[in-house]
Phi, psi and omega in degrees: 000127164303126174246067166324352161270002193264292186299344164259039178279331172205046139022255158021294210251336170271354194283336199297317169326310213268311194284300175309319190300269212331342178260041179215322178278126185266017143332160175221295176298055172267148196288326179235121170235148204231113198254100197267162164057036192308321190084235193260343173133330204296019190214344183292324168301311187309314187309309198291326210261319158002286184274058219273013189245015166273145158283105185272133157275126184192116176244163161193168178290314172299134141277353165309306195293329191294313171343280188310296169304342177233045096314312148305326174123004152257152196286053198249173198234139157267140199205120166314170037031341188272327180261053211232151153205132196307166183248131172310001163264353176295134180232006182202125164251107166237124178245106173280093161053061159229324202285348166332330208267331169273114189289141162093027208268339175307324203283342175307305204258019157292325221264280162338292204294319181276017208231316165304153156293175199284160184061024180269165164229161201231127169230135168192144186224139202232152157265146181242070191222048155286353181246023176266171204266347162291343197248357163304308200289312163335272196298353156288332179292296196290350172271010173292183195262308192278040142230006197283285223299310211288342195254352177295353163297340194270357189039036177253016147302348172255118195300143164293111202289058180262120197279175193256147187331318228282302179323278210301320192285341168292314184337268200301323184289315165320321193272016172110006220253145120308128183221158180231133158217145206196160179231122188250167158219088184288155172258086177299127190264092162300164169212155164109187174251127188065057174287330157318288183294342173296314178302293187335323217284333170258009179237262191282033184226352168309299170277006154270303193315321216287009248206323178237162171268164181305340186268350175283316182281338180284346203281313230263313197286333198287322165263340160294285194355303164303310194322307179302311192284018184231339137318329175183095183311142145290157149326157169265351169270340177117324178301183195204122182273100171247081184300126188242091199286138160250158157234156191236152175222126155251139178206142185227121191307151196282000000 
């Protein structure tokens, strides 16, 4: 289950991804722009305000983050991202740290790419940090023998098939696309205690909580927490260095 107040704990530090795709698409008119994975809504007003004579679209999968998102005051819908098909004026696509979640999604957005009108752009960014020593430690936790059998359903034993600019940049040109692609890896300054585990807590630690009852999960975080804190040492001042890869694809139909 989403915990939109969980996942804006650091605001911030996930909004900059989003504002950097969104500073690569060059439309100036578009007539529909469609926000896949809005989450709780808070990055969906920059569309509206970019754009402001577009019709903004905006769905997600959580009925929390949708809760959350029309609470703030957008117009959003639940949707897989998997059953989404464009309306013929869409001219601008931003899927923002979703497709991570989908297995096979290149074929999604082949799938997208032929299905926009011409000159549309598809902008979308993933994280590539599954090979980071937070998510080592995760699947090192949850592969143990008294957590393998109750976590194996959450597939979070399993790698994410998320590809390298290079991946993502064939994908869309194969389908016909000019692309611009790219990859950043920021170094995020945390504060506070187990800050690490707190970022984890609202992203890739989502599907083991929703898997354990509380005395389990409370069980679960007591043994990562070291794990994390000997993984990314604190600072002497107190801060915590957490590096965060992104991969970025902006691409525009032929």
């Amino acid at each position: 289950m989403w915990d939109p107040q969980q996942y804006l704990a650091f605001d911030d530090h996930r909004s900059r991804p989003f504002f950097e795709l969104l500073g690569r698409i060059g439309a100036e008119r578009p007539r529909r722009v469609v926000d896949l994975g809005c989450g709780p809504g808070h990055l969906t007003g920059a569309l509206g305000d970019r754009w402001p004579d577009a019709v903004v679209e905006a769905s997600d999968s959580a009925p929390q983050m949708v809760a959350a998102a029309r609470a703030r005051g957008v117009h959003a819908t639940l949707l897989d991202v998997r059953e989404w098909e464009p309306e013929p004026d869409t001219d601008v696509v931003v899927c923002n740290a979703v497709l991570q979640w989908v297995p096979g999604h290149p074929a999604l957005l082949t799938d997208w790419a032929a299905k926009l009108p011409s000159g549309a752009w598809l902008a979308v960014q993933v994280p590539g940090n599954f090979d980071a020593p937070s998510h080592r430690c995760i699947r090192e936790l949850a592969g143990r023998d008294n957590w393998r059998e109750r976590l194996a359903a959450t597939g979070v034993l399993e790698e994410r098939a998320v590809l390298d600019p290079t991946g993502y940049a064939t994908v869309l040109a194969e389908a016909g696309c000019a692309v611009d692609a790219w990859e950043t890896t920021y170094v995020q300054r945390l504060t506070g205690d187990d800050p690490v585990l707190k970022w984890v807590s609202g992203t890739a630690l989502r599907p083991i909580r929703d898997a354990l009852d509380d005395a389990e999960w409370d069980r679960f975080v007591a043994e990562l927490a070291p794990l994390l804190r000997a993984a990314y040492p604190g600072q002497p001042d107190g801060t915590t260095w957490l590096p965060f890869r992104r991969v970025f694809t902006v691409a525009r139909t032929p």
